[in-house]
FIMI-366200 format. One line per 10 residues: number of its first residue (from 1); their letters; for each residue x, y, z of N, C-alpha, C. Coordinates in steps of 0.2 Angstrom, whole numbers, m for minus. Each point is the difference from the previous one (the first is absolute). Layout:
REM FIMI-366200
NUM> A> X Y Z X Y Z X Y Z  ...;
This chain:
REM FIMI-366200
1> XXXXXXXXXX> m20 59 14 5 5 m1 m3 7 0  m6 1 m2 m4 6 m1 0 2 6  2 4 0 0 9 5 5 m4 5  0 m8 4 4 m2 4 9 3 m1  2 m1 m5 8 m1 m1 1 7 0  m8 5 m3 4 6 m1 1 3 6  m6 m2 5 0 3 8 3 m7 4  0 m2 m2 0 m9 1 m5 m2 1  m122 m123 m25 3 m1 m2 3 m5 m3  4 0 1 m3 m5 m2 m1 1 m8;
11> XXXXXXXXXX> 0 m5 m6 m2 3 m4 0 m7 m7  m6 0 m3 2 m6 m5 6 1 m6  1 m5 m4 6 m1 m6 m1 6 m4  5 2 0 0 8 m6 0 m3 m6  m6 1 m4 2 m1 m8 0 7 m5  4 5 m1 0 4 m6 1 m2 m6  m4 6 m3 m1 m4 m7 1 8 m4  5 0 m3 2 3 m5 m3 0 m6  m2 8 0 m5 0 m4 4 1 m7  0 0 m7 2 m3 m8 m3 9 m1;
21> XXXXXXXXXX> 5 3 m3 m1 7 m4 0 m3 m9  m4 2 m3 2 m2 m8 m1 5 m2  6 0 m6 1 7 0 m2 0 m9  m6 5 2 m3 1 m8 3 2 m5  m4 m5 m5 5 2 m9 m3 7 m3  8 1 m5 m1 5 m2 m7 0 m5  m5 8 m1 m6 m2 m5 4 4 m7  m4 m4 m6 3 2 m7 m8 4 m1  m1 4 m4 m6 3 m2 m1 m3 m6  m8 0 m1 m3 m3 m8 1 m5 1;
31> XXXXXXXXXX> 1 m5 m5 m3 m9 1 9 m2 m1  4 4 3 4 m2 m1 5 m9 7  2 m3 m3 2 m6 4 5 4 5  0 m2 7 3 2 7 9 m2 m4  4 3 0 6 m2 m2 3 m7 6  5 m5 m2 m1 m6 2 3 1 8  5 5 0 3 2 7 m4 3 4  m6 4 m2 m6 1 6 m3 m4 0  m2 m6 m3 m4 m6 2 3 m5 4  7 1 m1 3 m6 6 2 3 4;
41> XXXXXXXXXX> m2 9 1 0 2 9 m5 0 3  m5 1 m4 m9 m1 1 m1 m5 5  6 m7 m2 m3 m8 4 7 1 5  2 5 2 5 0 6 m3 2 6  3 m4 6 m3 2 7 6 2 2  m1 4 5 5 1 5 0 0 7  4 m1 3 m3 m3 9 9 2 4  m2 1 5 8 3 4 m1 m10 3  9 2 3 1 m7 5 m7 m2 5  m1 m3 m1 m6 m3 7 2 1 6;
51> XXXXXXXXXX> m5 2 4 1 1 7 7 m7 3  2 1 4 6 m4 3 5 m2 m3  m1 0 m7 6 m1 m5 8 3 4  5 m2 m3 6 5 1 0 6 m3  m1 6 3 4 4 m4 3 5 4  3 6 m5 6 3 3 5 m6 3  2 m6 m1 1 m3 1 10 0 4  2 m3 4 7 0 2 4 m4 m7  6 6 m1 5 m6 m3 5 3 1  m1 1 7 7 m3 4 6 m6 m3;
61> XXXXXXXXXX> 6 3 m2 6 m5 1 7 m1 5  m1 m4 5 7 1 5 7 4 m8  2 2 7 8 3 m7 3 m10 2  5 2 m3 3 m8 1 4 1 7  0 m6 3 3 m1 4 5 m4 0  3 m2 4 6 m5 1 0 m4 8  2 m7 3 m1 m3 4 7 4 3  m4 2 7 3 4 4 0 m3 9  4 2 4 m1 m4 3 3 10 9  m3 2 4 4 1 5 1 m3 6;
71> XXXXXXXXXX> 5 2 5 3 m4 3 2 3 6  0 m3 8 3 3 2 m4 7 4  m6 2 m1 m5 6 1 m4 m2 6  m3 5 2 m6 m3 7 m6 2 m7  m5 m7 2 m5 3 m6 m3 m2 6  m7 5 m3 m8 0 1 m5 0 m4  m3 m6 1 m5 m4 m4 m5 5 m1  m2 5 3 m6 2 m2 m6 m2 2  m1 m7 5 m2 m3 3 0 0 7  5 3 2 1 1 8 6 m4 2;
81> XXXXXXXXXX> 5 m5 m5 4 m2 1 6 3 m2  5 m3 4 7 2 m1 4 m2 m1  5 m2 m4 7 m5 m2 6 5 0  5 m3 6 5 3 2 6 m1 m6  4 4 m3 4 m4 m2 1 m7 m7  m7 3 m2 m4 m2 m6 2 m1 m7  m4 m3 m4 1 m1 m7 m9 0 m2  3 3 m7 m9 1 m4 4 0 m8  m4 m5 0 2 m3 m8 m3 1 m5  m2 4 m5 m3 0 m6 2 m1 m6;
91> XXXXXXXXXX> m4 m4 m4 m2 m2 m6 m5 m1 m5  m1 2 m6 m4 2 m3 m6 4 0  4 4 4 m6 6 2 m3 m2 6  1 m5 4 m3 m2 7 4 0 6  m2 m1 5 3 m3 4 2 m7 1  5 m4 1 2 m7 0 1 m2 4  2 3 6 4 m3 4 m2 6 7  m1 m2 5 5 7 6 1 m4 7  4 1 2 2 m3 6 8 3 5  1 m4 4 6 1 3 7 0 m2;
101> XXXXXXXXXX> 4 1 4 8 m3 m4 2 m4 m5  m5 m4 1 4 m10 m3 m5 2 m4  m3 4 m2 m4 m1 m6 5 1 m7  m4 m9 m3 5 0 m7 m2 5 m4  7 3 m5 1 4 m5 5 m3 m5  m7 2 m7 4 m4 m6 7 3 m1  2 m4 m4 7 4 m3 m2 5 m7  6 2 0 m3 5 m7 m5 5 m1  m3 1 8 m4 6 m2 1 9 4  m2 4 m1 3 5 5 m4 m1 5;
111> XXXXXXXXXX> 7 3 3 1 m1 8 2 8 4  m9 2 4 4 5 2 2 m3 9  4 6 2 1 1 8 m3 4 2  m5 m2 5 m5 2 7 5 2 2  5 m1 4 1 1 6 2 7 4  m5 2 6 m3 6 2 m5 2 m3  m2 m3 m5 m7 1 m5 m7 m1 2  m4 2 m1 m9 m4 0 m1 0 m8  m3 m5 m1 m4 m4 m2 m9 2 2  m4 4 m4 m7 m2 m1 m3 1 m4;
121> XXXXXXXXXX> m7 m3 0 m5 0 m6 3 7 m4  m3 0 m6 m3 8 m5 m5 2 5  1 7 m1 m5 3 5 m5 4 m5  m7 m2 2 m5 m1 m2 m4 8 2  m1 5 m2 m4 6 1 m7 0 m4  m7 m1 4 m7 m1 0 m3 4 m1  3 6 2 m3 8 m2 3 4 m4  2 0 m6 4 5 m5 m5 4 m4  3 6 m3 m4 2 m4 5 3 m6  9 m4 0 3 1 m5 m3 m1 m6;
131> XXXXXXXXXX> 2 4 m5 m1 m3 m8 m9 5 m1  m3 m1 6 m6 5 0 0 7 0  5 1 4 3 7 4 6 0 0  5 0 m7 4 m1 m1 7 6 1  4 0 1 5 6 0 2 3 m6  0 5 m2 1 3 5 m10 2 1  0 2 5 m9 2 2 m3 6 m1  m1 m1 m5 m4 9 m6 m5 m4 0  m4 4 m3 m8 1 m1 0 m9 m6  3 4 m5 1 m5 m2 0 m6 m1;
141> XXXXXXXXXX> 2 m4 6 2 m4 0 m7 m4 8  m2 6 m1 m6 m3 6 m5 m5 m2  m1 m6 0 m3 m4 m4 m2 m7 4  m1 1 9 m3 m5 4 m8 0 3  0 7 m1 m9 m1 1 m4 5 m3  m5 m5 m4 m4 1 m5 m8 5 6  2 4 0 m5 4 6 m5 4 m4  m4 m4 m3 m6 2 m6 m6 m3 6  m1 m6 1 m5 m3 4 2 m3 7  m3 0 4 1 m4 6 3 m7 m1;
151> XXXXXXXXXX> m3 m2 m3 3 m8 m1 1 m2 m8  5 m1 m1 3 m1 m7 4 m7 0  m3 m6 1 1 m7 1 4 0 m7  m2 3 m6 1 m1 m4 7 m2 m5  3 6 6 8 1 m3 5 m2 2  6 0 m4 3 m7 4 8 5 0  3 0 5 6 3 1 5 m1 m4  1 m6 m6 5 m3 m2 m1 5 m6  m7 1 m3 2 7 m5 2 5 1  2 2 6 4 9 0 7 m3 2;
161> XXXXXXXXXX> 2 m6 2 7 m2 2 6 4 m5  4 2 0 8 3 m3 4 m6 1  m1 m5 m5 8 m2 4 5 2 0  3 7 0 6 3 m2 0 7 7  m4 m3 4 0 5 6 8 m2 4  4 5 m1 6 m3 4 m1 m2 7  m7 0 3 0 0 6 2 m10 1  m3 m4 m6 1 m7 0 7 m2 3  3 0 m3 9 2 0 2 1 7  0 5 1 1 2 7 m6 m4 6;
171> XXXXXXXXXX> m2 m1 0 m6 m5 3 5 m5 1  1 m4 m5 5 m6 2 7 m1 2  4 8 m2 8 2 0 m2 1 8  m3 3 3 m1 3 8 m3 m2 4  m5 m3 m2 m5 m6 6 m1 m5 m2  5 m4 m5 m1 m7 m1 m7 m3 m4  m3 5 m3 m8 m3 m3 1 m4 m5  m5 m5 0 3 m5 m3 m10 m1 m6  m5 3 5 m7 0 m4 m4 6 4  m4 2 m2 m6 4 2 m6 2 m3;
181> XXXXXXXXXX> m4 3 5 m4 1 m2 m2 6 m2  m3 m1 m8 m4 9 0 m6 0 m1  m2 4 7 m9 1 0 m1 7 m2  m5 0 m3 m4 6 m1 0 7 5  m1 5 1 0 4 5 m7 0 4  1 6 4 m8 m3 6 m3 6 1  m2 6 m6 m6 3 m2 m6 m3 0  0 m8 m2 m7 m3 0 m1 m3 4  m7 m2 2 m2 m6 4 4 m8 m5  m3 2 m6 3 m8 m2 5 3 m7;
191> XXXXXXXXXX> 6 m2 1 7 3 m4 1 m2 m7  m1 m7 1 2 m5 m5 4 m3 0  4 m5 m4 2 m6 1 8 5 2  4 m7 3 6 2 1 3 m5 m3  8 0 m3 2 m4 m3 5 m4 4  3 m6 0 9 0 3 4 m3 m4  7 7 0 5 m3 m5 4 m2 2  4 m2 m1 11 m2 1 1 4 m2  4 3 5 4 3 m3 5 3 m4  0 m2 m5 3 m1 m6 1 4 m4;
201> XXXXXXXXXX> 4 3 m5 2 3 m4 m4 m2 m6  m7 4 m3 m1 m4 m7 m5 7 m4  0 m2 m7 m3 5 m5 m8 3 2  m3 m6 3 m8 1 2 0 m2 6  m7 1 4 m2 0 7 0 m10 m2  m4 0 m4 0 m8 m1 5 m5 0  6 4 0 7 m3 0 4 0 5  m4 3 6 1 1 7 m6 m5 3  m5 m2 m1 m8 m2 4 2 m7 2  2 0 7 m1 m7 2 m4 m7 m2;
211> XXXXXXXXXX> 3 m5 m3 m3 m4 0 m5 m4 3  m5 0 m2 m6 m4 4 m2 4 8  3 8 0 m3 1 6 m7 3 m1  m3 m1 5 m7 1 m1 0 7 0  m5 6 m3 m4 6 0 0 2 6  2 5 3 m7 6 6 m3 3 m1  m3 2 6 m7 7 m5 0 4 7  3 6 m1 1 7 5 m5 1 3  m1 1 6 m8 2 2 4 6 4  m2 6 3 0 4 6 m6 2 5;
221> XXXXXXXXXX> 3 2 6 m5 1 4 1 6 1  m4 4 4 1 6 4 1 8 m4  3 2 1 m1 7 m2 2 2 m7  4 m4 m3 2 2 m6 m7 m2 m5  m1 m3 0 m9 m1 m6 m3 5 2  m2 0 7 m4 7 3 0 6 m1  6 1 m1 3 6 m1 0 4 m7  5 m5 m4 m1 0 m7 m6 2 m5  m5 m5 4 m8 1 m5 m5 3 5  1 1 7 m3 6 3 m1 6 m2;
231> XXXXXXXXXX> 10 0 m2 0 7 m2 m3 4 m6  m2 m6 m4 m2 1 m8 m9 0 0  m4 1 8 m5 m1 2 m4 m6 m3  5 m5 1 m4 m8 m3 3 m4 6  m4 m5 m1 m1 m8 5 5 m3 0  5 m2 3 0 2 6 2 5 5  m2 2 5 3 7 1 1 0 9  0 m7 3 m1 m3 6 2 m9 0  3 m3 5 1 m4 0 m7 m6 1  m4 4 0 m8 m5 m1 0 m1 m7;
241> XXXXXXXXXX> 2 6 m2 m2 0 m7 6 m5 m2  7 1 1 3 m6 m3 m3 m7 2  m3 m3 4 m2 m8 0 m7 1 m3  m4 5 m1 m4 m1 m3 2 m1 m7  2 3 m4 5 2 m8 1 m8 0  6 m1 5 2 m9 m2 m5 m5 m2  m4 m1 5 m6 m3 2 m4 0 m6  m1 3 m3 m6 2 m7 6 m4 m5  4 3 m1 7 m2 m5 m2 m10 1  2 0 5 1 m8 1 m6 m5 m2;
251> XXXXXXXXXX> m6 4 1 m7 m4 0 0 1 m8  2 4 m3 0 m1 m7 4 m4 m3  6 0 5 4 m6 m2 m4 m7 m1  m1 m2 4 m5 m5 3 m4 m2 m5  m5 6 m1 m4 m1 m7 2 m2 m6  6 4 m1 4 m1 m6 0 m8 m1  5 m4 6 2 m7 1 m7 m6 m2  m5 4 2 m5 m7 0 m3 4 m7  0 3 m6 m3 0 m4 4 0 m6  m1 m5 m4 2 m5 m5 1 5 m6;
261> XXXXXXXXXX> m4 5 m1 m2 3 m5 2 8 0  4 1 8 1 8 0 6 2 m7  m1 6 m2 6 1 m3 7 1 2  4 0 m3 8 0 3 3 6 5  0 1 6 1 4 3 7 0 3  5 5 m4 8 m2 4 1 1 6  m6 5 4 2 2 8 m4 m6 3  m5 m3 m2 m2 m6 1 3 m6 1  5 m1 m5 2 m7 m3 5 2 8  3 5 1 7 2 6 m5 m4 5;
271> XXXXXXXXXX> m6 3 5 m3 m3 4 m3 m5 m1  m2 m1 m2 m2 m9 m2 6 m6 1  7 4 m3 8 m4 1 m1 1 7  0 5 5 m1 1 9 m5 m8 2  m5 4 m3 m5 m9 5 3 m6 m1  1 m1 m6 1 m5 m3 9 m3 4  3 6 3 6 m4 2 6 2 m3  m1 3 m7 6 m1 m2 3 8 m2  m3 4 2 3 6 2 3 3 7  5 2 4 0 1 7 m4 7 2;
281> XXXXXXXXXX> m2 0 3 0 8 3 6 2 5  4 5 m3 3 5 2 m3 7 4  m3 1 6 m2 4 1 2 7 7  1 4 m3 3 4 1 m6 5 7  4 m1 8 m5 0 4 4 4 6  m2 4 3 4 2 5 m4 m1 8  m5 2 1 m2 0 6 m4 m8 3  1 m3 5 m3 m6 1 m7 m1 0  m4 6 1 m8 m2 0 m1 m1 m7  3 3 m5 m1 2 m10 2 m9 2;
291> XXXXXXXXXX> 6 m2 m2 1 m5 3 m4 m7 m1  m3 1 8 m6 m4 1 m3 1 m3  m3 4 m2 m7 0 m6 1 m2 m6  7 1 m2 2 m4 m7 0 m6 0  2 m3 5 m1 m8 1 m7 m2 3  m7 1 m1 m5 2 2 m3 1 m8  3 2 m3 m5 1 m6 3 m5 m6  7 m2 2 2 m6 m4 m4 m5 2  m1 m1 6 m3 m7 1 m8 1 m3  m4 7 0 m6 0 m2 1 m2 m9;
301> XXXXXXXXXX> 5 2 m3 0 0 m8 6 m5 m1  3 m5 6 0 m7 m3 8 m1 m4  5 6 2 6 2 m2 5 m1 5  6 1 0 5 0 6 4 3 m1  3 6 5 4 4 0 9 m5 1  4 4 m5 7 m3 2 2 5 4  2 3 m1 2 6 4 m1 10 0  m1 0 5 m1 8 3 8 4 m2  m1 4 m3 5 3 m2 1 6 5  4 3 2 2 4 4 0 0 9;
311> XXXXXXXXXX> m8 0 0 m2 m4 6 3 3 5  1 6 2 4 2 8 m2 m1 4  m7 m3 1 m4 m2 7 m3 m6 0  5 m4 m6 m1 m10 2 3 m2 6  3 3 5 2 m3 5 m5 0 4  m7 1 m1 m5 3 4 m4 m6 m1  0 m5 m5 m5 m4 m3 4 m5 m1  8 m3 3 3 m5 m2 m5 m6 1  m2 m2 6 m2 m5 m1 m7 1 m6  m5 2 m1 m3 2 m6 5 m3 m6;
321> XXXXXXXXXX> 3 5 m2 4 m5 m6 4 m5 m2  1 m3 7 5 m7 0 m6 m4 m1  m6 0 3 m6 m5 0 m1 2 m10  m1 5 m3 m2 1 m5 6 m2 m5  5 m2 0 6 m1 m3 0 5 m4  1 7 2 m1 7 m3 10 m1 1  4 3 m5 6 5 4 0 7 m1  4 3 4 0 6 1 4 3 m4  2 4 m5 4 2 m4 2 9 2  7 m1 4 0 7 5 7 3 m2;
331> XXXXXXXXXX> m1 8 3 6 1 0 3 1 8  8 1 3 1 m1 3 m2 7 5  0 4 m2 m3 5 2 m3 9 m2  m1 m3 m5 m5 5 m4 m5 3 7  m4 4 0 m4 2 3 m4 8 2  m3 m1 1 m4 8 0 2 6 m4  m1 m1 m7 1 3 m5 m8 2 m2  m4 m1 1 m8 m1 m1 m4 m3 6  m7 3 2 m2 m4 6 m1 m7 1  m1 m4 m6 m2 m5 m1 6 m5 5;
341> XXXXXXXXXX> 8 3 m2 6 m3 0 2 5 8  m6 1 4 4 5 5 2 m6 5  m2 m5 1 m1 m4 5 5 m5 0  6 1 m6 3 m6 m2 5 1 6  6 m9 2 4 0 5 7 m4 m3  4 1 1 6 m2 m2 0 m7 2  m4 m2 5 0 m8 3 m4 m5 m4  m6 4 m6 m3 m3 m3 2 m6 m3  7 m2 m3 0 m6 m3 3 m5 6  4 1 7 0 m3 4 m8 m2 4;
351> XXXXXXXXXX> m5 5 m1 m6 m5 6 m1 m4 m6  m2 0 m6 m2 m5 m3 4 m5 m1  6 m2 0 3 m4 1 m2 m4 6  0 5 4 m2 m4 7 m6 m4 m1  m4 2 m3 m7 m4 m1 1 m3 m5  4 m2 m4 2 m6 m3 m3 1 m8  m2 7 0 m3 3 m7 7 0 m5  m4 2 m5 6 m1 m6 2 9 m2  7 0 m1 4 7 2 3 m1 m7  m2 7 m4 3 0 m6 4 9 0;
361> XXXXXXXXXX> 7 1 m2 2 7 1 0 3 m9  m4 4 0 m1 2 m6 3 9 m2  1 0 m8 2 7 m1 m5 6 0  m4 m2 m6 m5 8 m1 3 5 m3  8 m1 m3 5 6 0 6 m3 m3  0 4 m6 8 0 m5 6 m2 3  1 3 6 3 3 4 2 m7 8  m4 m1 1 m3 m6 6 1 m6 m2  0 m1 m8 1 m7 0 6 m3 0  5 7 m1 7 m1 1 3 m3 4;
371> XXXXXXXXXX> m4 0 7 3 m3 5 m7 m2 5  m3 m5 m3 m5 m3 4 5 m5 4  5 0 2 4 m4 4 0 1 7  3 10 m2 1 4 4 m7 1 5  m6 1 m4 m5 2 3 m5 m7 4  3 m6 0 m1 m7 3 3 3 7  7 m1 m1 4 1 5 m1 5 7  m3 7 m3 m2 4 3 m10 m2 3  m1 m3 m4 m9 m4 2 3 m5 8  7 m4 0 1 m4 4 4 1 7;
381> XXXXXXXXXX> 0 6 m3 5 6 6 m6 1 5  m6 3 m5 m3 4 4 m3 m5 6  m1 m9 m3 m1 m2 3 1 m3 5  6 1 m1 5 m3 6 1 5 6  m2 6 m1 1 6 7 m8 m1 4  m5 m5 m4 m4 m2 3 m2 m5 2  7 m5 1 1 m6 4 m3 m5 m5  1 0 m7 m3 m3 m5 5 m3 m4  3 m4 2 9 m3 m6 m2 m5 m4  1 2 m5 m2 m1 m5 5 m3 m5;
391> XXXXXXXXXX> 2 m7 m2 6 m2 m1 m1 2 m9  10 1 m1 2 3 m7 m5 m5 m6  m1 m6 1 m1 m3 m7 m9 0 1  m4 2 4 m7 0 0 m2 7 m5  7 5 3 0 6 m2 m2 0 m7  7 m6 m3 m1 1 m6 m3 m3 m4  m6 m2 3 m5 m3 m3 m5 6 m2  3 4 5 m7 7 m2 0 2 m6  7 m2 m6 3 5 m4 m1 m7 m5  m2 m7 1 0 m4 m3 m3 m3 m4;
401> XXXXXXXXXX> m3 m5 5 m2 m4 2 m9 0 m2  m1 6 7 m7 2 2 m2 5 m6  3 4 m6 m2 3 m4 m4 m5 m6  6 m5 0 m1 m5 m6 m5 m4 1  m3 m1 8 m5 m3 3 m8 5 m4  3 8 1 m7 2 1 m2 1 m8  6 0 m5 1 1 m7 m4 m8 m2  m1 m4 0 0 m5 m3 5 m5 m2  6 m1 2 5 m1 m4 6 m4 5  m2 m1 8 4 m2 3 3 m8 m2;
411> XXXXXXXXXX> m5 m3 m4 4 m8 m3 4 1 m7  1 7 1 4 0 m7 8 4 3  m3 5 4 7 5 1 m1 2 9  4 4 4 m1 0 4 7 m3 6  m2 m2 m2 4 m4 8 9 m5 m5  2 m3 2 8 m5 0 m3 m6 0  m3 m3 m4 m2 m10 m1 1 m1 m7  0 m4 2 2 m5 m7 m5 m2 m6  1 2 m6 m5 1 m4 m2 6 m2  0 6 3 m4 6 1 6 4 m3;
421> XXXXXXXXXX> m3 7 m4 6 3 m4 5 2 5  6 m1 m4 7 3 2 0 7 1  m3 7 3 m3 6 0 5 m2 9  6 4 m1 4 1 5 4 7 0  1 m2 7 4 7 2 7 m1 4  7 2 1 6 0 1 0 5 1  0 3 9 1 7 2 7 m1 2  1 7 1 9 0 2 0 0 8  m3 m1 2 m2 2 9 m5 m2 1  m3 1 6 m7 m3 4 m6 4 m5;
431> XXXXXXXXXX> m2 0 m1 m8 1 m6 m3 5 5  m1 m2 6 m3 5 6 4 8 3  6 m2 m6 6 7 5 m3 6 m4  1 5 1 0 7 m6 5 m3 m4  6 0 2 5 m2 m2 1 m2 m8  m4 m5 1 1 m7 m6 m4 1 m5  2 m4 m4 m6 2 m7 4 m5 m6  m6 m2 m5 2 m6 m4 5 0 m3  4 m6 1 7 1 m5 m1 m6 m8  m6 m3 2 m1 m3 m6 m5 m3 0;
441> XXXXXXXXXX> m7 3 m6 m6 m4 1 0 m5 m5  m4 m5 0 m2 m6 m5 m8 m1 m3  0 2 m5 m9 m2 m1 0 m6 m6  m5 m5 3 2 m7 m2 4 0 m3  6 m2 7 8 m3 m3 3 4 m5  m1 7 m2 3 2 m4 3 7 5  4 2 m2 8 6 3 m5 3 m3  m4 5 3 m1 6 m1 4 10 2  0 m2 5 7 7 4 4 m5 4  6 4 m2 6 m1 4 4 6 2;
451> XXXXXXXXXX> 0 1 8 2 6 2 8 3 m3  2 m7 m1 8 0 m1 1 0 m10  m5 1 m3 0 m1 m7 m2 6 m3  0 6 2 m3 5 m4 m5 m2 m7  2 m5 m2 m1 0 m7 m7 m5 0  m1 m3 6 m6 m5 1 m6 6 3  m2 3 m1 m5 4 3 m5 3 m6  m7 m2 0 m1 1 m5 m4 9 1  2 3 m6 m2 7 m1 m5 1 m6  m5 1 2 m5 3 m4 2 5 m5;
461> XXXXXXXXXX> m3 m2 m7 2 6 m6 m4 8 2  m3 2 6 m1 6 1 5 5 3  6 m7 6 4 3 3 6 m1 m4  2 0 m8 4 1 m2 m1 5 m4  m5 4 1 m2 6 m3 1 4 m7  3 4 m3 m2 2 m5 8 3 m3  m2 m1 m9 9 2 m1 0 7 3  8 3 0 m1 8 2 5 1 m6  1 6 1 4 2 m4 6 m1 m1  5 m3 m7 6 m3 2 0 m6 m1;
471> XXX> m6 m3 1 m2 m10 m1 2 0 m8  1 m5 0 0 m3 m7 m7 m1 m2  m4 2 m6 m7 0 m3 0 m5 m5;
């Protein structure tokens, strides 16, 4: 998000070892005996959670839900299928059921009518920086990128999160969002962890944090690290100097991982979660040669890239990222706001498609995530004037499916199957029209907005603002 939105190996068993602080008893003067409560603090240790433990921990609760059933709608799976005239059934927070006409419906539960409706997954945004950069957008409230060092693996997005950013709210009331992601911004080469939440209306970031989905860690390429710390006459100040800067960072990672006796290092412990697999990299990449050399230096330091964030010029390297199971995280057509972005083309997420790479349409923007529907639809327009047709339900795979893929999270949410959370959406029209927009979102199985209920929408105590004059005190 930095300066963009505003212009627009390998490696043996990690063992940390938490070192014991004891915290010294008070001294009495003369021959006097240590009073009995400074001696039983004198034999006390103290130690943080151990490395891997849980913390910051998710406790996430679904709101309640009820066994619901619609009917009668065209849905799309979010897998590239389609059911004309459909049923999708949910209970217990899941999906139960989805099929065609004859698909059986219990009695006694609600029952809504599709018909002229779509049916699709929650729509899933991979690149947010709500809750980080929340509304309204004062200085104050600037809190995505810790721009002290080049690389700051250290810090994790989920402590500058607001939940009371009314951007959450409208996120779901406009574009159907149903989870997201908030990464760090892209002042640094390495940003720090990103979190994903639901949705959801709750008191803490924790009460938003997706269960069980895995960490990312923000990387940038190109001109914003350069720039930022060029200009400050420090390293990097050149795009050699950024894979240099990386490259040293990683090899220490490395080090860190094979020595049994390093002490606790939190931007360590981030990169070590990377080799190790259980953190994704999110990285934020515009030009296809920067690109290729980040998957080039992954493969040197034994990590794997999920996805290139922004990416205007992955249409230039599809086949490269289909062989690397890389996806592209794009917009529909952002471009040449910056030189890096001078090259970008409105066909970018049709050639990759064509090359059978994985197509994600993402926000970047308060603003944008409102209608990532809108901005699919115009990604498949552009495709089609270049003899690329590209059918509605792969479409919405872009918004779906392929996000949840490159988040970690695709066997849990994502897509219309059975088992998998009930995180649905009920447009009043085709999802790909300007026109249309959600009339009813579901996060596991619970009624979240309803376009027709004023009173189901939830509102942040920010946007309910402040007494004035005349209120009752």
């Amino acid at each position: 998000m930095f300066a963009d939105t505003q212009m627009r190996g390998r490696f043996a068993a990690l063992t940390t070892l938490v070192s014991a602080i004891a915290l010294s008893a008070c001294t009495t003067t003369g021959d006097d005996a240590k009073p009995a409560s400074a001696s039983a603090k004198s034999d006390k240790t103290y130690a943080a959670t151990p490395a891997g433990e849980p913390v910051f921990a998710s406790t996430y609760k679904p709101y309640p839900n009820a066994a619901t059933a619609i009917r009668g709608a065209t849905i799309y799976d979010g897998r590239g299928g389609t059911i004309q005239n459909g049923v999708v059934f949910m209970s217990g927070g899941k999906i139960t059921s989805i099929g065609g006409p004859d698909t059986p419906i219990p009695a006694d539960i609600a029952v809504f009518d599709g018909t002229g409706k779509f049916v699709t997954p929650g729509i899933i945004d991979i690149h947010s920086h709500l809750g980080d950069y929340p509304s309204p957008g004062v200085e104050a409230h600037s809190d995505g990128n810790e721009a002290t060092s080049p690389t700051t693996p250290e810090v994790w997005a989920e402590h500058s999160v607001w939940p009371q950013d009314p951007g959450f709210s409208r996120a779901m009331a406009n574009g159907g969002i149903t989870a997201l992601q908030i990464l760090p911004g892209s002042a640094n080469l390495m940003g720090g962890r990103s979190v994903t939440l639901k949705n959801v209306p709750a008191r803490t970031v924790q009460g938003m944090k997706f269960p069980g989905a895995p960490y990312g860690m923000k990387m940038a390429c190109g001109e914003n690290p350069k720039r930022v710390y060029g200009g400050r006459g420090r390293m990097p100040s050149t795009r050699m100097g950024n894979f240099a800067v990386n490259r040293e960072t990683w090899l220490a990672a490395i080090d860190y991982a094979n020595d049994p006796k390093a002490k606790r290092d939190l931007g360590k412990e981030t990169l070590v979660g990377v080799l190790k697999g259980d953190i994704l990299i999110q990285n934020h990449c515009y030009r296809a040669d920067e690109m290729a050399l980040v998957l080039d230096m992954a493969t040197e330091m034994g990590y794997k890239v999920s996805a290139f964030h922004h990416a205007v010029e992955a249409y230039k390297i599809g086949d490269l990222l289909r062989e690397n199971d890389v996806c592209s995280a794009i917009w529909a057509d952002w471009y040449g706001f910056k030189m890096e972005s001078y090259d970008g083309i409105q066909e970018n997420a049709a050639f990759l498609q064509r090359e059978g790479a994985c197509v994600v349409i993402h926000s970047d923007d308060q603003n944008d995530i409102q209608r990532l529907n809108q901005e699919a639809a115009k990604a498949q327009a552009a495709g089609r004037r270049a003899g690329i047709d590209i059918p509605d339900a792969t479409v919405i795979g872009w918004l779906t499916y392929n996000p949840a893929k490159a988040m970690g999270i695709e066997d849990m949410t994502g897509s219309l199957e059975v088992g998998k959370m009930a995180d649905v959406v009920l447009w009043n029209g085709d999802p790909l029209s300007v026109y249309s927009r959600p009339e009813k979102v579901w996060i596991d199985g619970a009624l979240m907005f309803d376009a027709m209920n004023p009173k189901t929408r939830p509102v942040s105590d920010f946007e309910l603002g402040q007494p004035g004059e005349g209120d009752v005190k």
